[in-house]
C-alpha positions in Angstrom: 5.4 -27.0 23.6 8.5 -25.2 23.6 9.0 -25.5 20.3 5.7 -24.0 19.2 5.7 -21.0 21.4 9.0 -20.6 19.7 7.7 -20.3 17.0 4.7 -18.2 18.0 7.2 -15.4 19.1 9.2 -15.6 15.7 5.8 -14.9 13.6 5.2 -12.3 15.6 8.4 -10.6 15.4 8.6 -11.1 11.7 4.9 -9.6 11.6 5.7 -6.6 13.8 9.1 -5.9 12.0 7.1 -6.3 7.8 4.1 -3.5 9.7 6.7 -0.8 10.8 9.3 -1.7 7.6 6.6 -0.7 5.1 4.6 2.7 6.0 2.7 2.9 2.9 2.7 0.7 -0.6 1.1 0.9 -3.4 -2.8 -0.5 -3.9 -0.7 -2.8 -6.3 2.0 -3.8 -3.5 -0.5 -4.2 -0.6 -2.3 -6.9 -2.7 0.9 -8.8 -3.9 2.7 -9.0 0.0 -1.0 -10.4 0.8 -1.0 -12.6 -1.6 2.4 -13.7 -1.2 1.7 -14.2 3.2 -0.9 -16.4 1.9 1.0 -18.6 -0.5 3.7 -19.2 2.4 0.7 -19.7 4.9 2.1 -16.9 6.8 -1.5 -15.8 7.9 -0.4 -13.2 11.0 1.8 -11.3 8.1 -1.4 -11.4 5.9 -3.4 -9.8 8.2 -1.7 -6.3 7.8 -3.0 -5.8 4.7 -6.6 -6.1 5.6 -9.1 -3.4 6.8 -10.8 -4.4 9.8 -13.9 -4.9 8.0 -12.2 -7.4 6.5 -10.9 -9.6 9.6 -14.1 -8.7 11.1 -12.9 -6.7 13.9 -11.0 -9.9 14.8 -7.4 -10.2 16.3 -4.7 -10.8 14.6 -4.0 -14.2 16.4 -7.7 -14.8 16.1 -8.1 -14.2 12.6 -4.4 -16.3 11.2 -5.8 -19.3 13.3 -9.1 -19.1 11.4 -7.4 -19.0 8.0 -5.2 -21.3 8.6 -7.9 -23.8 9.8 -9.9 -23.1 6.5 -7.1 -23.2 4.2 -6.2 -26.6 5.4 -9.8 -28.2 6.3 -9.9 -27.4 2.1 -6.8 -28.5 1.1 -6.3 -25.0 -0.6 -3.6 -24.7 -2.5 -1.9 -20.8 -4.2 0.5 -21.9 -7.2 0.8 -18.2 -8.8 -0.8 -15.2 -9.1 -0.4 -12.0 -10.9 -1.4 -8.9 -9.9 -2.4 -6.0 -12.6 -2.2 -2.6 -12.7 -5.4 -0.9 -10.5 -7.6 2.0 -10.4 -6.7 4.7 -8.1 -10.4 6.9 -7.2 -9.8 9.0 -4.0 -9.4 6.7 -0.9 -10.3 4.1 -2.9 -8.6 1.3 -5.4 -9.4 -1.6 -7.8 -6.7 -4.2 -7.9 -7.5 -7.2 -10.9 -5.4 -10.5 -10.1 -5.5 -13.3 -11.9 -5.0 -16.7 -9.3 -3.9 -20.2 -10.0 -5.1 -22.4 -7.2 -7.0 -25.2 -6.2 -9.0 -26.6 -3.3 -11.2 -29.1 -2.9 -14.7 -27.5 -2.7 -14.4 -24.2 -4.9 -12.2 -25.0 -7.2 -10.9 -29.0 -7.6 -9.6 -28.4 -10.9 -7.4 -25.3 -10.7 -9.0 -23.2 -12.7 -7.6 -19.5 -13.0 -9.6 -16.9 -11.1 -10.3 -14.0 -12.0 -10.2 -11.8 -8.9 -10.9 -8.1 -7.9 -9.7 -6.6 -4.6 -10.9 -3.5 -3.3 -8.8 -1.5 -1.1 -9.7 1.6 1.1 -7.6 4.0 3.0 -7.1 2.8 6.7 -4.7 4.2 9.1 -2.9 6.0 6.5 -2.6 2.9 4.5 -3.7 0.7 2.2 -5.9 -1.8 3.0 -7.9 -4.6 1.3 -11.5 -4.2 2.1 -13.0 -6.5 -0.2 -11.9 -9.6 -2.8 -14.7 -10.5 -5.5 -14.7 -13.2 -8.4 -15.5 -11.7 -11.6 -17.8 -13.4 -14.1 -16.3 -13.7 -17.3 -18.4 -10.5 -18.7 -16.3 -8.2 -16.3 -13.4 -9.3 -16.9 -12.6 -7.6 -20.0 -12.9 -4.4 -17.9 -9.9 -5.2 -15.8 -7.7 -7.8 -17.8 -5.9 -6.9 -20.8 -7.0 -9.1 -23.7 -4.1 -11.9 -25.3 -3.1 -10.4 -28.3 -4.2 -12.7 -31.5 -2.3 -15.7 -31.9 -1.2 -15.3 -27.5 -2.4 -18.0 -24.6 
């Protein structure tokens, strides 16, 4: 009991310390600390990168314990990801990423995705508003094409 309160109070701290170290990053950087929370299952450090259309007007606490219950009910897994260059338009920005995962409902054979993040201006910051799954047909908008010969 002890131990997980402990631990409780050591998230938080680290969460409250990354929100007041970084004022304002990149659309490019938002996405990449986000994904990177994720990948360590650090879920209350992933939630300052989201717009609160994104967590649904949900706590923080709220929100970590609902992602970490759905990223372990589907045994979801991030291996690597890599985040492209975005499209700055006002107080809004595109972000491609391309995601090597797996679970076992969406994606059981870790497949690359092909992912789009939108991002809006919250709070003086940026925040991810929205995460799409392109189709093949868009991604040639957003992902630069292997040159002949490349994988």
């Amino acid at each position: 009991m002890l131990a997980g309160l402990l631990a409780a109070v050591v998230c938080w701290h680290a969460a409250a310390a990354e929100s007041t170290a970084a004022p304002d990053l990149t659309p490019e950087a938002t996405v990449t600390r986000y994904l990177e929370a994720l990948k360590a299952g650090n879920f209350t450090a992933a939630y300052d990168y989201l717009s609160k259309g994104m967590v649904e007007n949900k706590s923080r606490a709220d929100w970590a314990k609902e992602q970490q219950w759905s990223m372990q009910m589907s045994d979801a897994k991030i291996f690597e990801f890599h985040v492209y260059p975005g499209k700055i338009d006002g107080d809004k920005a595109r972000v491609p990423d391309l995601l090597s995962s797996q679970d076992k409902f969406l994606n059981q054979l870790g497949l690359p995705e092909h992912e789009l993040y939108t991002l809006i201006r919250e709070d003086g910051r940026w925040k991810i508003d929205q995460q799409l799954l392109l189709e093949h047909s868009e991604q040639g908008k957003w992902f630069p094409t292997p040159a002949p010969g490349g994988k």
